[in-house]
Every structure is written in C-alpha cells, then in structure tokens.
N, C-alpha and C positions, 0 to 999 in steps of 0.2 A: 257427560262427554259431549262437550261441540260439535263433533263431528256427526251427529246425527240431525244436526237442526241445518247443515248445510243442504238442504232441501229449497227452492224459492218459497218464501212465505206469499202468498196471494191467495186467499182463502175466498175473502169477501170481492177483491176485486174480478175473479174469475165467476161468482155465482152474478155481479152484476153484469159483467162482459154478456153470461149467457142469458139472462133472464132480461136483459133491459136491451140489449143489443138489437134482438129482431122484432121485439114489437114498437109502437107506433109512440102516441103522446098521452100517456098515459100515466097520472103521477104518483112520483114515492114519497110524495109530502104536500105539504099544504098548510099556508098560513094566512094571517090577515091579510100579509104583505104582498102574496103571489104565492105560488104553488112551484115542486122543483117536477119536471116531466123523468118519463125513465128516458127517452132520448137523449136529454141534458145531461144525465146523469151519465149513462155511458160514454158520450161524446168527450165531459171531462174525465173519464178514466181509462179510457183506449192509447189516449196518448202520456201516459205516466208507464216510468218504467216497468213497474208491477204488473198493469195491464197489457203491455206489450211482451214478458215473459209469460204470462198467462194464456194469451192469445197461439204464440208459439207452440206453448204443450200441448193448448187444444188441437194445431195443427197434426204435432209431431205424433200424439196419442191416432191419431185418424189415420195420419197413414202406416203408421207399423203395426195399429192391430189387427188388420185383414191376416196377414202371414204370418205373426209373431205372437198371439196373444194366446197361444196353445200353447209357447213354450217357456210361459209365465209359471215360477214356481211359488202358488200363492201360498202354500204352508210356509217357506220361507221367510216370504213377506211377514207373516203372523209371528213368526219366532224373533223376527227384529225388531216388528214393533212392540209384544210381548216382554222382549231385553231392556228394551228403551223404558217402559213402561215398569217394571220392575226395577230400574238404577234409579228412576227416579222418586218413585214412591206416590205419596200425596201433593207432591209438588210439581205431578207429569203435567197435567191440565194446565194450571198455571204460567210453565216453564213455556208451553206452545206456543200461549197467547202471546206471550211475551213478544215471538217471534211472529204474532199476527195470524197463528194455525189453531187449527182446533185437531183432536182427534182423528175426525175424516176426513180434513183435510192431508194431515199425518199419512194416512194409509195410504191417498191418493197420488202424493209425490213418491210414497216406495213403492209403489207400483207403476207409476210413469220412470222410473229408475230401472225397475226389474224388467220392464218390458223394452226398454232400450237397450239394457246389457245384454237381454234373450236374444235380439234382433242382431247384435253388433256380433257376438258370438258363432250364430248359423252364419255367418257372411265370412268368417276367419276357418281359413287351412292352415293346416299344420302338417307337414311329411311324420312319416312313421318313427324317421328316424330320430328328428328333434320329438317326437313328442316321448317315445322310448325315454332319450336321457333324461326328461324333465321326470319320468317314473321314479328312473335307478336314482335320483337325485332326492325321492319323494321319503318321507319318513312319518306314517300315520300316526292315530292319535296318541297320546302316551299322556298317563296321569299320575301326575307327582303331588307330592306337599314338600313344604319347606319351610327351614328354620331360618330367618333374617338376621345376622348379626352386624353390630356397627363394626367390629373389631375381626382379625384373625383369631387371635385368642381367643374370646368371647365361643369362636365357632370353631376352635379348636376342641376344647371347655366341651361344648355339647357331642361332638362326636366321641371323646372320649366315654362321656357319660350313654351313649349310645350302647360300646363295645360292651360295656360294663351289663347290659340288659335293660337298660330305664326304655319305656315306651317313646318312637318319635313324636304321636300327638302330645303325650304328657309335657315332653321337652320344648314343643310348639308354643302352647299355650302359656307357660310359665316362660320363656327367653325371648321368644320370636318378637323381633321389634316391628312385625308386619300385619298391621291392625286389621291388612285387608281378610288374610287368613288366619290368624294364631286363632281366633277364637272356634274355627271349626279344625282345630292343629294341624293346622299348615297347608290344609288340601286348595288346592288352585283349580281351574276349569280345565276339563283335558283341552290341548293344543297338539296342533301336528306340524310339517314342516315349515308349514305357508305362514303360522302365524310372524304378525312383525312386533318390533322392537319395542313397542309402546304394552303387548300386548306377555310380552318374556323377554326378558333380556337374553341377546345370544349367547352367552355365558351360561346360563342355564339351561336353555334349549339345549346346548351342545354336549352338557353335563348328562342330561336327564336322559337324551338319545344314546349314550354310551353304556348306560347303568343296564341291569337286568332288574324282572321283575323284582321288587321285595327287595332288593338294594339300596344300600344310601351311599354318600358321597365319603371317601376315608380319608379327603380333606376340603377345605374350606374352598369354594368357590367366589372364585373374584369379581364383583359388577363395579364397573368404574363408576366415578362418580359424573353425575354431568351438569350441563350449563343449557337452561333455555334459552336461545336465540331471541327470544322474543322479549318474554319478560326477564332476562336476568337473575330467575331463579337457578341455585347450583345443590347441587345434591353431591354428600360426601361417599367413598368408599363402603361399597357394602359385601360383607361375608357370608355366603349362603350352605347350607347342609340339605341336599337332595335326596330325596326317599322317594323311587319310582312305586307307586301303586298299582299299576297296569299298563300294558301295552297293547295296540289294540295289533293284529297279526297284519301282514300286509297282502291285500287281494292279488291277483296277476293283472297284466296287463290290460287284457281285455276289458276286463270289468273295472279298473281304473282308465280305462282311456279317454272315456268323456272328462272325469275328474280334471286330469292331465292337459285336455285341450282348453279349463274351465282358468284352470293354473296361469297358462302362459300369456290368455286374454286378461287375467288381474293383470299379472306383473307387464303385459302392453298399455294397459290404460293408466295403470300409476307411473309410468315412467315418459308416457306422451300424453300429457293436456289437452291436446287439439283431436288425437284420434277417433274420438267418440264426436265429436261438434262435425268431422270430416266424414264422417260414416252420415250421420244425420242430413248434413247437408247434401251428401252422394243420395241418399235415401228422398232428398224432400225435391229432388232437381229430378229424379226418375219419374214421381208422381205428380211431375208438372204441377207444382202449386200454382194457385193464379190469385193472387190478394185482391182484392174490390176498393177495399179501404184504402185510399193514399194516407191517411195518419195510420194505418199500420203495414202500410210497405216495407218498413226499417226491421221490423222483429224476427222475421228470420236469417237479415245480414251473416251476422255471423256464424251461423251454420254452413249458409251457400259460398260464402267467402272459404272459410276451412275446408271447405271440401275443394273448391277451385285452386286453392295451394298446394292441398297435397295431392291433387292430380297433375301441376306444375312441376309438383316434385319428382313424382315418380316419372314425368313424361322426359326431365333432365337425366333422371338417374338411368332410365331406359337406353335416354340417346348416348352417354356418355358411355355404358356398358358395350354399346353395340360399337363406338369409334374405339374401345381400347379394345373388342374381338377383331376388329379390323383392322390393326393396326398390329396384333400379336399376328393373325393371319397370313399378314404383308411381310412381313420379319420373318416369320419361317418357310413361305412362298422361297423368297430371297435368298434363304440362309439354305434350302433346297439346291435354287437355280445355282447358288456359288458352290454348293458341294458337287454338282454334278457338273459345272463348268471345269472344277480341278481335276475331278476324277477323270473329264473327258483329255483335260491339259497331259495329268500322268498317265493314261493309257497311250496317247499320241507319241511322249516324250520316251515312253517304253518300247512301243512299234517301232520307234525311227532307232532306239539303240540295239533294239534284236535285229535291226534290217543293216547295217552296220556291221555287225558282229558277222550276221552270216554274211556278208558279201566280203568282210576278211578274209574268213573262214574260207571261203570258194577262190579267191585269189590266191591265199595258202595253195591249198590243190593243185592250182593250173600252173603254179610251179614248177612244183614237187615235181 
C-alpha cells in the first residue's frame, strides 16, 4: 500500500542536519585530494528540499511536544507500523530504503504524524449536538466473510447451495474468486462505519450492517465495477454472498464520545488539505519561532502562510456574518417601525370614525 510511505523520506539528511549542523570543522571524510568538513556537509544539505522538510519537523516536533506528547497513542503507532511490516513481509526493509527510510526512521515520521493529529485534535470543539448525530450515525465493528462472484448466477449457485446446508467457509474456498480471503473462507478484517471505500466496498458495508449475527445475504450483492483515474485500470461487475460472523454491541454515548470527536477530525482533515498545515502554522506563530539561518528561513513558509489564509478566512466569514445579522436586524427594526406606524395610522383612522359616529349620534339627540 503507498499510502504508508507517504511519510517525508529524510533519514540521512535529518541525522546530518543534526549531527553536523552545531559542530565546528570537523571532517566526514578525507582524501588525497582535500578532506569534506561536517560544516560543508550541512551547508550543502540545509538548503535541499529534503533538508528544509527535515529541519521543519525538527521544528514542529519542539513545539507540540511540550503539551501534546501525552496524548500520543504510542500502541497505536506500533500496530501501524506492525500492519505495514506484516503486508509487506521480507520486502518491508527493502521497500523503505527505497524511499530513502530505514525502520527508525519509519517510526519517527508516525510518530511526528500521531503527535500532530494529538495536537490538532485537543484544539477542535465539537457541540454535543453534532457530535450525538455523528454517534446515532455510528455503526461498530462487525465481522463478516465473503464469497466473491464474477457472475449473478455464479452467486446465486452459492447461496442456493448455502440453503441446502453446505458450509459458508467450504463454499469460500472452492468458488470465491477473492484470493485475498477464500483461502481462510472468506473471513475479512472486522470494519465499522468509518472504514472507506478502498477498505469495503459500500455495497457490502451496507449489506453486512443490515444482516444479524450468523446471517448471510439471500441474494447476491452488487459491487460495480470501476475505473482508475489514474492508471486506467477498470475492474468488472462483482457478486458478493455475506455471512456476518459477529457484531461487536454498540457502547452509549459517553463512552463513545471521544471516539465520535476522533471521527469528525478524520473526515475534517481528509476533506480540507490545508487544515492541519493551518493548525501547524497557528501553532508555530504562537511559539514565536525565530530561524537564525537565512537558507532555512523558507521551510516553515507554508505552514505560516496556511495559517495566515484561514485566519483571512475566517476573519471574512466573521465579518460577512456580522453584516448579514445587521442587516436581518435593520429589516425587522423596519418591519417593526412599519407595523407600528400602521397600527398607529388605524387606531387614529378608528378615533377620528368613533369621534364622527358619536358626534352624529349627539346631533341625532339635540333634535329629537
């Protein structure tokens, strides 16, 4: 999976940043020809991109671990890079270098990661109310297996043969065209409501959440086929047969609410790019950085930058709220003043007709 090497590779450039960076002339090599100093050495690598994102995290690790590095959840950390290290097998080491990482260095960016989602996380509110619906929304873990068909029929064919008594794993392992599971018959990793699309198709999620324990599906479930964006790869129609093996029960509120606040910070940072670089940057202007280096004045730009837009932002969104309450304010002021302007018109326009009426009424009289 790529998406775990989306990490900055700078391994080597951050141990020379910090090892060659404060001392003197002192060298890391030596030939006939001349000798290289660590001075030299860092001077060419502070201003290479690698060194100025390295330089950064050393930054940004400094000033959020004071407050935030308690609410680092380092078992976490261990179970991803554990995951990572298990999909890949003998090829994990390898795979790193590739990307210029080793190992420790591996740990080091998921934990400059965990400690920036810790940080960005305490700083987000959420009312009771949105976070309630994100609950009632919420649908915990639930574990299925499943029989992959290219065909309707095909997964018609198996659920029949279900009715009939044959075992779901048996049925797995002999039809299931899904290499990932047939061989342990059909069982998947349990998933709950949050997982995405890469992860279960919502076709199934929505199958599997409907089913009860010990239930399977008593017709074929439909995954469309699709088309990568990218590469041009297209995947056909697939038919799936569901068998819920558990459910896990759903806690109350309370005891989900952290979960629930943990929720709606995913789906804000996958759905805004800049919100985490704006939080950093908010974070790295509080702690008055002061760089020394003019070749590494540039490395925090974009941080301080994203933070100084969506303070733009919000400060337009602000003012823009406050002129449209001023202006509903003005309008019902208005709409006041004309309702009591008329009422004052028909009580006068009523006076002057009871004042008429009776002064008839008394001329009647001095008739009579």
């Amino acid at each position: 999976m790529k998406k775990i090497w989306a990490v900055v590779a700078v391994v080597v450039v951050a141990g020379a940043l910090i090892l060659f960076g404060l001392s003197g002339g002192k060298n890391v090599a030596t030939t006939n020809e001349g000798s290289v100093s660590q001075s030299s050495l860092y001077a060419a690598l502070k201003v290479t991109p690698e060194g100025k994102q390295t330089f950064a995290n050393l930054v940004i690790k400094k000033v959020l671990s004071k407050d935030y590095a308690k609410d680092v959840d380092q078992k976490a950390i261990d179970t991803q890079f554990n995951k990572a290290k298990k999909q890949y097998g003998e090829s994990f080491e390898s795979t790193l270098a590739q990307s210029g990482m080793t190992t420790a260095s591996y740990k080091d960016n998921l934990y400059l990661s965990a400690l920036e989602k810790a940080a960005y996380t305490a700083n987000q509110k959420y009312s009771d109310k949105k976070l309630k619906a994100t609950y009632k929304a919420y649908t915990p873990n639930v574990s299925i297996s499943v029989i992959k068909t290219d065909s309707e029929d095909a997964a018609k064919a198996v659920i029949t043969d279900l009715n009939d008594g044959k075992k779901f794993a048996t049925e797995a392992k002999a039809k299931s065209t899904d290499d990932a599971t047939k061989a342990d018959g059909g069982k998947m990793a349990a998933f709950d409501s949050t997982a995405t699309a890469t992860t279960v198709a919502p076709a199934v999620m929505k199958a599997a959440f409907a089913l009860k324990k010990g239930e399977y599906s008593k017709t074929p479930v439909k995954v469309a086929g699709t088309t990568d964006a990218t590469t041009g790869t297209t995947t056909t129609d697939s038919y799936y047969v569901i068998k819920v093996n558990s459910k896990t029960a759903k806690k109350s509120f309370a005891q989900l609410k952290t979960k629930m606040k943990g929720i709606l910070v995913d789906q804000k940072l996958a759905t805004d790019t800049t919100a985490m670089a704006a939080f950093i940057g908010d974070q790295l202007n509080k702690a008055k950085v002061n760089i020394t280096d003019k070749d590494l004045k540039s490395a925090l730009v974009s941080y301080t930058e994203a933070a100084n837009t969506s303070s733009q932002a919000i400060a337009s969104s602000e003012s823009a709220a406050k002129k449209s309450s001023s202006a509903k304010s003005s309008s019902t002021s208005s709409s006041k003043s004309s309702s009591t302007s008329s009422s004052k018109s028909s009580s006068t326009s009523s006076s002057k007709s009871s004042s008429t009426i009776n002064n008839s009424s008394s001329s009647s009289s001095a008739k009579k």
